[in-house]
C-alpha positions in Angstrom: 67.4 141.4 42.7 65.4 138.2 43.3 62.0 137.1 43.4 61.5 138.8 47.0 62.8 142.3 46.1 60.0 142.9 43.2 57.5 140.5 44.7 55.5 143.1 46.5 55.3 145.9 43.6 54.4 143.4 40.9 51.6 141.8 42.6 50.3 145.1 43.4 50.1 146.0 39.4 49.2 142.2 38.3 46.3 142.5 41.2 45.2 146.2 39.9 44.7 144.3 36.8 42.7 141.4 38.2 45.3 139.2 38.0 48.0 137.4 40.6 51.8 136.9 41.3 52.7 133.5 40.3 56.0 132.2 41.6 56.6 132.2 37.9 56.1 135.5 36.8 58.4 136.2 40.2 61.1 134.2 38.7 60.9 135.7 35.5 61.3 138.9 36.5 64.3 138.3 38.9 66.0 137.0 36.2 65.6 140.0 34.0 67.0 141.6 36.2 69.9 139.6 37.1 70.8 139.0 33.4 70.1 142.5 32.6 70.2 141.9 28.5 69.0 138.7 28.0 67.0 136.4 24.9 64.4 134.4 26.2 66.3 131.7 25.4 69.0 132.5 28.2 66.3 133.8 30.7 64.3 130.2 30.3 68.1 128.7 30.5 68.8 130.4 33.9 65.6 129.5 35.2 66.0 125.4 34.7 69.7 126.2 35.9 68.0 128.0 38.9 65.6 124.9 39.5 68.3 122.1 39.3 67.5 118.2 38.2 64.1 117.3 38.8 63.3 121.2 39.7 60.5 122.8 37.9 61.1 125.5 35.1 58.8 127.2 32.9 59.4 126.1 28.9 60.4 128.6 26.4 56.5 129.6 25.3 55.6 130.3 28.8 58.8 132.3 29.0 57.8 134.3 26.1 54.3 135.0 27.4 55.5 136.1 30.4 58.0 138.3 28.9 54.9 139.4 26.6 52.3 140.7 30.1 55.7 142.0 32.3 56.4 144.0 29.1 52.5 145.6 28.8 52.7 146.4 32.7 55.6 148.5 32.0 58.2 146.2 33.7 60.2 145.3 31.2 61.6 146.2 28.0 62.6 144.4 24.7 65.3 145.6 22.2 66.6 144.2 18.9 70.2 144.5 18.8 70.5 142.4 15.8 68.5 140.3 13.7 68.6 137.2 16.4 65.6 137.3 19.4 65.2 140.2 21.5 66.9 140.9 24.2 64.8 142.2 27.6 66.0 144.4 30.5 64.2 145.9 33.6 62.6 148.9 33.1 64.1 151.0 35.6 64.7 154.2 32.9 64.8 154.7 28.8 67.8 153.9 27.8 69.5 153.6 24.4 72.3 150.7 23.5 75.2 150.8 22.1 76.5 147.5 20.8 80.1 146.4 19.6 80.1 144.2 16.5 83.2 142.5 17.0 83.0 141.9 20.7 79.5 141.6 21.3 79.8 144.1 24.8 76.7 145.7 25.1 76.4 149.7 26.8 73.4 151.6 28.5 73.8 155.4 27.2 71.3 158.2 27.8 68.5 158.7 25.4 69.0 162.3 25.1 72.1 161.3 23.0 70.2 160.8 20.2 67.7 163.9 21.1 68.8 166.5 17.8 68.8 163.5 15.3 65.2 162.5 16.8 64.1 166.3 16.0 65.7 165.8 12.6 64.2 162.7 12.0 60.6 164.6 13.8 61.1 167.7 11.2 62.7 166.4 8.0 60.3 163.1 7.8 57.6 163.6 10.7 59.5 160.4 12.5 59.2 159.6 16.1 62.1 157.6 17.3 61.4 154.9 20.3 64.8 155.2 21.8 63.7 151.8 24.3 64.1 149.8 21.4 66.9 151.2 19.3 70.2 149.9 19.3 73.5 151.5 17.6 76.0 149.0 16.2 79.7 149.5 16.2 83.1 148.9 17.3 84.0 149.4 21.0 86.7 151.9 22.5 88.6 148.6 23.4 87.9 146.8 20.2 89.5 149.7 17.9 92.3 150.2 20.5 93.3 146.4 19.7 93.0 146.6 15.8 95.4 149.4 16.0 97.7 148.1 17.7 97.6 144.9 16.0 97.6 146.9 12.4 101.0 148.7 13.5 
């Protein structure tokens, strides 16, 4: 997806709210996109890769802001999948993660997954669970595969 493809929607909604597509806000978003779970660490990185020597990128504060308004018009999404920054995706659907703690491989799985422990959580404690920012931690299919067969 780049700047072009989401141009047109996004100034619609930034102009609804009186304000206006910058080329950086354009670029900002395209790389969500393309990076799909990224800090804004790596999304700031990609940009001043994008823009070459002498090109002009955005710094890591602007990133973050940007991140900050894209994320209150409903366009992207932030998750904590550890203790590090959080990560941000498009927000196409709700989706819950699943991340492997020894390889780092990160999955999209429906939310209704985790629907009966959210009405056990909703019952038992009167707990609603935000599923777009909850991530699972554990050990991959592949990563398991690999320790038994190193273990035998």
């Amino acid at each position: 997806m780049g700047p072009h493809d989401i141009a047109a929607p996004l100034a619609e909604q930034l102009r609804a709210r009186g304000l206006r597509l910058t080329p950086q806000r354009a670029r900002v978003l395209a790389a969500v996109a393309a990076l799909a779970h990224a800090t804004p660490e790596a999304i700031g990185a990609r940009l001043r890769e994008e823009a070459g020597p002498g090109g002009s990128a955005p710094d890591t504060s602007t990133v973050y802001r940007t991140l900050e308004l894209l994320e209150r018009l409903g366009l992207v999404w932030h998750t904590h999948l550890d203790r590090g920054a959080p990560v941000y995706h498009a927000a196409e659907r709700p989706h819950l993660h699943v991340v492997c703690a020894s390889c780092g491989q990160i999955s999209s799985v429906a939310p209704d997954l985790l629907d009966q422990a959210a009405e056990r959580l909703a019952a038992d404690l009167g707990f609603t669970v935000d599923v777009g920012h909850v991530a699972l931690s554990g050990t991959c299919r592949a990563c398991r595969e690999r320790a038994g067969t190193e273990s035998s």
